[in-house]
C-alpha positions in Angstrom: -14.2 14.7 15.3 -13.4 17.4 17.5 -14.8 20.7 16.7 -12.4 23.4 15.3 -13.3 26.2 17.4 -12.9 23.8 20.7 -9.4 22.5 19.5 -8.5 26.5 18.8 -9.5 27.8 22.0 -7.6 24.8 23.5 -4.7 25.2 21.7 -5.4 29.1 22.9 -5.2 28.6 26.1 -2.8 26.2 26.8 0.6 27.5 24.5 0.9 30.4 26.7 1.0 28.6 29.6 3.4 26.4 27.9 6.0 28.6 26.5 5.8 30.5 30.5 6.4 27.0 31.8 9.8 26.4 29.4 11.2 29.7 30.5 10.9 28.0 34.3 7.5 29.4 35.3 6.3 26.2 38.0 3.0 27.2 38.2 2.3 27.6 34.7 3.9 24.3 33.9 1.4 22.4 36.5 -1.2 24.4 34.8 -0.3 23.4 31.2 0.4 19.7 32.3 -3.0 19.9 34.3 -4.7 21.1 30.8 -2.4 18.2 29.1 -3.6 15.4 31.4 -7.5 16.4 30.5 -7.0 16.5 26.7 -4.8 12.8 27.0 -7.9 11.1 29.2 -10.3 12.2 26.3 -7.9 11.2 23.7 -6.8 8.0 25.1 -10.8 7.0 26.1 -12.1 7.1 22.7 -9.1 4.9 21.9 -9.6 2.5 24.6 -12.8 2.3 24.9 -12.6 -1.2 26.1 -9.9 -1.0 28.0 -10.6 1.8 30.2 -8.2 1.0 33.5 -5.0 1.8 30.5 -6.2 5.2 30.0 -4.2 6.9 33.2 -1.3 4.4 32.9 -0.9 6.2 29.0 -2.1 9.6 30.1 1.1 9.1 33.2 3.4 7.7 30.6 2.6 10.2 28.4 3.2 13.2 30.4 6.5 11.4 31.5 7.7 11.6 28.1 6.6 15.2 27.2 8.5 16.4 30.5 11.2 14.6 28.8 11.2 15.7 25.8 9.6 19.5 26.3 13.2 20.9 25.0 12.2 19.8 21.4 9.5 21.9 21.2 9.3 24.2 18.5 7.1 27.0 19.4 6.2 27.9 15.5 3.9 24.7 15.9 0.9 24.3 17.8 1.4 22.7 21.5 -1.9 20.5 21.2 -0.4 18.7 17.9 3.4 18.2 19.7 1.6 16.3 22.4 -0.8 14.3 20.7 2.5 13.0 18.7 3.7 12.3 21.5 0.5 10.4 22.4 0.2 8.8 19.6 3.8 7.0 19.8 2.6 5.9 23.5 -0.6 4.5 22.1 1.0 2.1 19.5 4.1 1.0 22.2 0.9 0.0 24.2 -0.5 -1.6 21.4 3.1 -3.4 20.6 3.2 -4.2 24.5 -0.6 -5.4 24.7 -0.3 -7.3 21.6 2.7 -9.4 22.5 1.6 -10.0 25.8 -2.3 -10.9 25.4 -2.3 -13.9 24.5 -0.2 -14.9 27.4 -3.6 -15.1 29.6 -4.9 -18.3 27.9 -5.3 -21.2 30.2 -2.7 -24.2 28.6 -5.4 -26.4 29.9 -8.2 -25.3 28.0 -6.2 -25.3 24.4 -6.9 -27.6 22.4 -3.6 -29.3 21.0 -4.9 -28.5 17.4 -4.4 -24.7 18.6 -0.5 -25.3 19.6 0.2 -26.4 15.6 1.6 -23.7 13.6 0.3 -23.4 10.5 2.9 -23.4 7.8 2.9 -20.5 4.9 3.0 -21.7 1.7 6.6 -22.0 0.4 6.5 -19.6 -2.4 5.2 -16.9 0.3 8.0 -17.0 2.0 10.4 -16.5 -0.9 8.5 -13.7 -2.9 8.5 -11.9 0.6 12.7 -12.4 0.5 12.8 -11.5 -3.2 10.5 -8.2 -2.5 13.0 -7.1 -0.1 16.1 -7.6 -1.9 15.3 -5.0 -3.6 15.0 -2.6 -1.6 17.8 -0.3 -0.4 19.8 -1.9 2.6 18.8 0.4 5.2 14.9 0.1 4.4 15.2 -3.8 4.0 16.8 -3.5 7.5 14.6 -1.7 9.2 11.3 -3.4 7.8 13.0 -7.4 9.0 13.7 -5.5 12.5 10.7 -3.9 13.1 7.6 -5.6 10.6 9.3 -9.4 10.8 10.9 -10.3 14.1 8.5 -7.8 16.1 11.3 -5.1 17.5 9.9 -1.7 18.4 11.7 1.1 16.5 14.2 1.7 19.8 15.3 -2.4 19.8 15.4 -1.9 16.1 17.9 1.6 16.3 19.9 -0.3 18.9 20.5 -3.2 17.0 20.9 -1.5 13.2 23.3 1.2 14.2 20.5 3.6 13.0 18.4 6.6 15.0 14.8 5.6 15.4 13.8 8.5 13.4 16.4 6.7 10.2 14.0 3.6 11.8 10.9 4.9 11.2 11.7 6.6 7.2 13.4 3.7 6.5 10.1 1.7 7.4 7.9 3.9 5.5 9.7 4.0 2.7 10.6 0.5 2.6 6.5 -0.2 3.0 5.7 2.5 0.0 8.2 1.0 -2.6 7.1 -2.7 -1.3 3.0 -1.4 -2.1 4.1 -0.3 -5.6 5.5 -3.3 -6.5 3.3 -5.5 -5.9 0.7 -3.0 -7.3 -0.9 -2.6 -3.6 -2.2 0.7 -2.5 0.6 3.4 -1.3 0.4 3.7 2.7 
């Protein structure tokens, strides 16, 4: 865990810099996305640890997606929070992204043909899980199939349903907090 007092002066030293570089002051914004760039290699290295040549890939995507998005800011809030957010959400698309594609790499010709058989669930599995979500509200059953059963990110999931990402993402969560009590699981 990061010390307070480091995270403070941080935080200190870099919303000043970035509230001169959203009225159009160039120099502070390299500064403040210099100063952003440092705190996203720390952040994304203790994350990656074993993936270390991703780190600048996220730390570049990131900073992409704060220039983006640096007219939501709300200046009541603390910069360093608003941009780990932002970090955060590019650390689990990499995840998505990594997850569908790593198994890719495996050689076909070193697989065993046991490996290729899917195993089936057991029948009644299959219909709790459909019973479970019937009752839930529409929009949370939604989201959770998109998203938790066929493997959508939240964006493929808003494009599809009609919904924002941010209806997405509640509808998720609350979908997965009523599911938990249900079955008497603990709350997420």
């Amino acid at each position: 865990m990061e010390s307070s007092g480091w995270a403070e002066a941080f935080e200190r030293k870099l919303k000043p810099l970035w509230l001169l570089a959203l009225d159009g002051d160039n120099a502070a914004y390299e500064a403040a996305l210099t100063l952003i760039a440092q705190r996203l290699r720390g952040f994304f290295a203790r994350r990656l640890q074993s993936m270390p040549s991703e780190v600048e890939d996220l730390v570049q995507e990131t900073l992409m997606a704060i220039h983006v998005k640096r007219a939501t800011y709300d200046a009541h809030y603390a910069v360093t929070s608003w941009v780990l957010a932002i970090g955060k959400y590019k650390l689990v698309d990499f995840w998505r992204r990594h997850e569908r594609t790593d198994g890719l790499h495996d050689d076909i010709e070193q697989t065993d043909s046991s490996e290729l058989m899917a195993d089936l669930p057991e029948a009644g599995t299959r219909h709790d899980l459909v019973g479970l979500l019937q009752t839930l509200p529409d929009n949370q059953r939604r989201a959770i199939e998109l998203t938790k059963l066929q493997g959508m990110t939240t964006t493929e999931a808003a494009a599809v349903s009609g919904m924002s990402i941010a209806a997405i993402k509640v509808n998720v969560h609350r979908g997965i907090k009523r599911l938990s009590a249900l079955i008497g699981g603990p709350t997420p």
